[in-house]
Backbone as CSV, one residue per row, in Angstrom:
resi,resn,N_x,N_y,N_z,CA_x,CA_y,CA_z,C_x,C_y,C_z
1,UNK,151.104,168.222,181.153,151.746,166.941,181.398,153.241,167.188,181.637
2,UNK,154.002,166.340,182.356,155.361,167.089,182.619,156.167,166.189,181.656
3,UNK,157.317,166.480,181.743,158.028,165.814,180.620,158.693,164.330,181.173
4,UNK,159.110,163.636,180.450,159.568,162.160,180.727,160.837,161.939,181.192
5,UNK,160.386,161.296,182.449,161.648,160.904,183.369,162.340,159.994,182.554
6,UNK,164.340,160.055,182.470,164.737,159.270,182.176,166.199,158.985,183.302
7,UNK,166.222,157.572,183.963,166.600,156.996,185.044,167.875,156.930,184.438
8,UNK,169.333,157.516,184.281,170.344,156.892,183.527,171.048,156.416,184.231
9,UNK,170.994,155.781,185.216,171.423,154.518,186.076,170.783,153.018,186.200
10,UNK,169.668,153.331,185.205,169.014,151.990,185.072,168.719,151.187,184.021
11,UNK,168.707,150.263,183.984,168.506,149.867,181.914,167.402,149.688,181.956
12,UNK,166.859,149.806,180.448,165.504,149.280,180.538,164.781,147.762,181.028
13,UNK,163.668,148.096,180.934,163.883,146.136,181.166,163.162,145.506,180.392
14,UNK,163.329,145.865,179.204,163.199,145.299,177.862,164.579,144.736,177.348
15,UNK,165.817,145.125,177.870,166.530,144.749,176.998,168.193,144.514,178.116
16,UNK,167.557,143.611,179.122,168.344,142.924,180.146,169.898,142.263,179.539
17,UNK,169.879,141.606,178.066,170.884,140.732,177.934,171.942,141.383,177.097
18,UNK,171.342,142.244,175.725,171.892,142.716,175.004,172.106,144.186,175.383
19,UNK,173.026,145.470,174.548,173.589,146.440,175.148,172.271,147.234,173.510
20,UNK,172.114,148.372,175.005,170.825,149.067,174.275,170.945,150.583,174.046
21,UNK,171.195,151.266,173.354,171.071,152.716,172.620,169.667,153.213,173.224
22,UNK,169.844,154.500,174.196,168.724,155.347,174.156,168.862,156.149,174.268
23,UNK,168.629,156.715,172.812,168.700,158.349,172.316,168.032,159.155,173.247
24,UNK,168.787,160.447,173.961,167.860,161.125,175.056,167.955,162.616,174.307
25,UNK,168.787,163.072,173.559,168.585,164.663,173.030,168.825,164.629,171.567
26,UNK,168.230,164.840,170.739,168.782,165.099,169.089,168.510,166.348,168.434
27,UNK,169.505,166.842,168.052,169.334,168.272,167.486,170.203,168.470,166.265
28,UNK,170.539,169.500,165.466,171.097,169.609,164.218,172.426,169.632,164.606
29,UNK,172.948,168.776,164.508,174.901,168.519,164.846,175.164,167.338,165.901
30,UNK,173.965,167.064,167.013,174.380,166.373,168.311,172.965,165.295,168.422
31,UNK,173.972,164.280,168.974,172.919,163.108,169.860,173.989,162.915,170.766
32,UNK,173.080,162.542,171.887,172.991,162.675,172.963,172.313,161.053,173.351
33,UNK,173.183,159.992,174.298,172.414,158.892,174.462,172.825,158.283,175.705
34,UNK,172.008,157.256,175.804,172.402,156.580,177.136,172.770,155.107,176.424
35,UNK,173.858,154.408,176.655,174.536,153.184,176.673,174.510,152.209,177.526
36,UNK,173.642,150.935,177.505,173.749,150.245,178.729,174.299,149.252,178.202
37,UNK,175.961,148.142,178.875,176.137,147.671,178.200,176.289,146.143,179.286
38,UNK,176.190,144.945,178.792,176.341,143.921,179.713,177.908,143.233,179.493
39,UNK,178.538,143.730,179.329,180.041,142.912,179.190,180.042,143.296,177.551
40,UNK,179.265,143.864,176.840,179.685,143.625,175.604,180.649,144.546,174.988
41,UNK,181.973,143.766,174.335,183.115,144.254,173.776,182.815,144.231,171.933
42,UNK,184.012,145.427,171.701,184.383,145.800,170.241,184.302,143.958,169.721
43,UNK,184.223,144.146,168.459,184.758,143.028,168.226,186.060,142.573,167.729
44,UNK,186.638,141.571,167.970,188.077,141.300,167.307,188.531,141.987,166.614
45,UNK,189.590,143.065,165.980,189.805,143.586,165.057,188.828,144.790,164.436
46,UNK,187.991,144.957,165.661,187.344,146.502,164.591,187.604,147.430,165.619
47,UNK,187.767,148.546,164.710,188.013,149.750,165.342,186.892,150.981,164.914
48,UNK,186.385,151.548,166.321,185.432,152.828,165.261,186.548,153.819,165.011
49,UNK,185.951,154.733,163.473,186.811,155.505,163.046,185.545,156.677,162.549
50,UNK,184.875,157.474,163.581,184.065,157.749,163.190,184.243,159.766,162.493
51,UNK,183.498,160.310,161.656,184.111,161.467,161.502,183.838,162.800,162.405
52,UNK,182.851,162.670,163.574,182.463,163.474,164.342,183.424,162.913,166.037
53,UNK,183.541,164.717,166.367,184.567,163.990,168.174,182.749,163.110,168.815
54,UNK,183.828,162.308,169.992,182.791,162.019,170.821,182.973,162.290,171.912
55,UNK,181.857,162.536,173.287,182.267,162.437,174.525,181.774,161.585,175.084
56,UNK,182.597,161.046,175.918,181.920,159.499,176.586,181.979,160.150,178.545
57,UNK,180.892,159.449,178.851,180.997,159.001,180.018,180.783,157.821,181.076
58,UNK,181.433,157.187,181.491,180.750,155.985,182.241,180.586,156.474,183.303
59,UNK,179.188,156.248,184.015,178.693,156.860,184.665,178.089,155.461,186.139
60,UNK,178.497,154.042,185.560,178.340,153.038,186.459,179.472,151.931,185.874
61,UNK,179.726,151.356,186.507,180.760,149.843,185.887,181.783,150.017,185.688
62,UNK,182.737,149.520,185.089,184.009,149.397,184.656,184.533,149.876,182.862
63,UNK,185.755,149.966,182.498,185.210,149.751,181.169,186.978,149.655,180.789
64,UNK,187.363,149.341,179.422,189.095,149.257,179.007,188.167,149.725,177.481
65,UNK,188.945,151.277,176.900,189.385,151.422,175.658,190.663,150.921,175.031
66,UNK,190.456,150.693,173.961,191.655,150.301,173.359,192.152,151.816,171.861
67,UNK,193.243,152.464,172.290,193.867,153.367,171.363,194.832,152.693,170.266
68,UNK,195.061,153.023,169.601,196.488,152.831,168.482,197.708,152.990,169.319
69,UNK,197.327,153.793,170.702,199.059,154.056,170.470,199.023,153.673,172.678
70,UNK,197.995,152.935,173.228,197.479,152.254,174.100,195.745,152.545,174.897
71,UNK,196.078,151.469,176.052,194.351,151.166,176.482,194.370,152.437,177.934
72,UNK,193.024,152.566,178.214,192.540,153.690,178.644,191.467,152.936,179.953
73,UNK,191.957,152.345,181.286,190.848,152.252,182.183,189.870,152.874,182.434
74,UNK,188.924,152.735,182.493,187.581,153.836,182.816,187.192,153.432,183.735
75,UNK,186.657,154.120,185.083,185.643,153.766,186.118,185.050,155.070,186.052
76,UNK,183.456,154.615,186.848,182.679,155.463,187.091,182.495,156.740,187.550
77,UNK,181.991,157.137,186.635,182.855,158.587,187.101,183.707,159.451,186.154
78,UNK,184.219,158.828,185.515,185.519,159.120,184.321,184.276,159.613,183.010
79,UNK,185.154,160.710,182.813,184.681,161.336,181.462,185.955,161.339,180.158
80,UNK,185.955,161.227,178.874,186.393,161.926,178.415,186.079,162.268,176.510
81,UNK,186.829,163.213,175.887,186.677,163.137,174.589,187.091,162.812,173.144
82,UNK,186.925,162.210,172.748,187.421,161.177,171.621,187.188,162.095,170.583
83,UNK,188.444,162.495,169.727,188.424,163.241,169.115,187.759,162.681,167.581
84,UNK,187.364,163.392,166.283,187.312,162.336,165.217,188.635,161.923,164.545
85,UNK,187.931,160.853,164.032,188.822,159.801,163.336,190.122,159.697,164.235
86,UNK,189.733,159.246,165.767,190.677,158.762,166.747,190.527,157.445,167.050
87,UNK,191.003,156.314,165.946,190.615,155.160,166.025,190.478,154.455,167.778
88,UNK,190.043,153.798,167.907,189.423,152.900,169.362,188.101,151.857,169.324
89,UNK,188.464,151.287,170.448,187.300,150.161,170.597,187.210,149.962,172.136
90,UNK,186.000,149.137,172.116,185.731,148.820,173.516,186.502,147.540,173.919
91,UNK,187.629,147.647,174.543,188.483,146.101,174.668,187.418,145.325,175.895
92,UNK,187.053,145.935,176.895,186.012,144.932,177.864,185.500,146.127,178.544
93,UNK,184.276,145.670,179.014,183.315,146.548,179.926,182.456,145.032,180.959
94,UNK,182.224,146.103,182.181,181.363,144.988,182.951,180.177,145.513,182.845
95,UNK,179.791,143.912,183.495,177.976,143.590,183.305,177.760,144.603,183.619
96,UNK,177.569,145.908,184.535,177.039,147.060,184.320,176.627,148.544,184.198
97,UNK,178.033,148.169,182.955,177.929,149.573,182.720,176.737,150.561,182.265
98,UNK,177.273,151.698,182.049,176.534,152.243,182.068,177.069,153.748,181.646
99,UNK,176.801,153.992,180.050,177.198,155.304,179.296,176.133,156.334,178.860
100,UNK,176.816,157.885,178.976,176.533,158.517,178.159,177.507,159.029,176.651
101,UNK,176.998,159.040,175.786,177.815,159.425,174.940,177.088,160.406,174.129
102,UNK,178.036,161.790,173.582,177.572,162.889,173.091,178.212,162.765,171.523
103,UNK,177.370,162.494,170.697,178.350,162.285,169.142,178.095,163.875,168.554
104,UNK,179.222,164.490,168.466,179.136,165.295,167.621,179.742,165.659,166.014
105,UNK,177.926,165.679,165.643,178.651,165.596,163.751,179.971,167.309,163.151
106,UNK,180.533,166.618,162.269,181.561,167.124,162.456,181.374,168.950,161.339
């Protein structure tokens, strides 16, 4: 049997409205996922502060990080790595984006 196609330009279509996590690699230190998001932002006042770096990529849509010390445009295409405990949030993303993100535990 061959192994399972996964489309990371497409969302599922189970989960059209809300922004959906799909874990594509997990191993001892790393996940590995796909992010589909519909406009959905950080919320007011939170910031992740997480203890592993991350790498992000948007790979369709638009997107604005927000740093401590300023915001970060993203278009498609744009990679980069978020170091740990480098506070940020998602200030806005459009209807369709579209991430990978690599969390690595620290």
């Amino acid at each position: 049997m061959p192994p399972e196609l996964t489309r990371l330009l497409q969302a599922r279509p189970d989960a059209q409205a809300q922004e959906s996590f799909l874990p594509l690699l997990q191993r001892d230190g790393l996940l590995l996922e796909q992010i589909v998001s519909h406009g959905q932002a950080s919320p007011e006042g939170f910031w992740y502060d997480q203890p592993g770096d991350e790498w992000v990529a948007l790979l369709r849509g638009s997107a604005r990080l927000q740093f401590a010390d300023g915001d970060l445009q993203l278009a498609a295409g744009d990679a980069l790595l978020i170091q740990a405990h480098c506070r940020h949030r998602v200030a806005e993303c459009s209807l369709d984006s579209v991430w990978l993100a690599l969390h690595l535990e620290p």
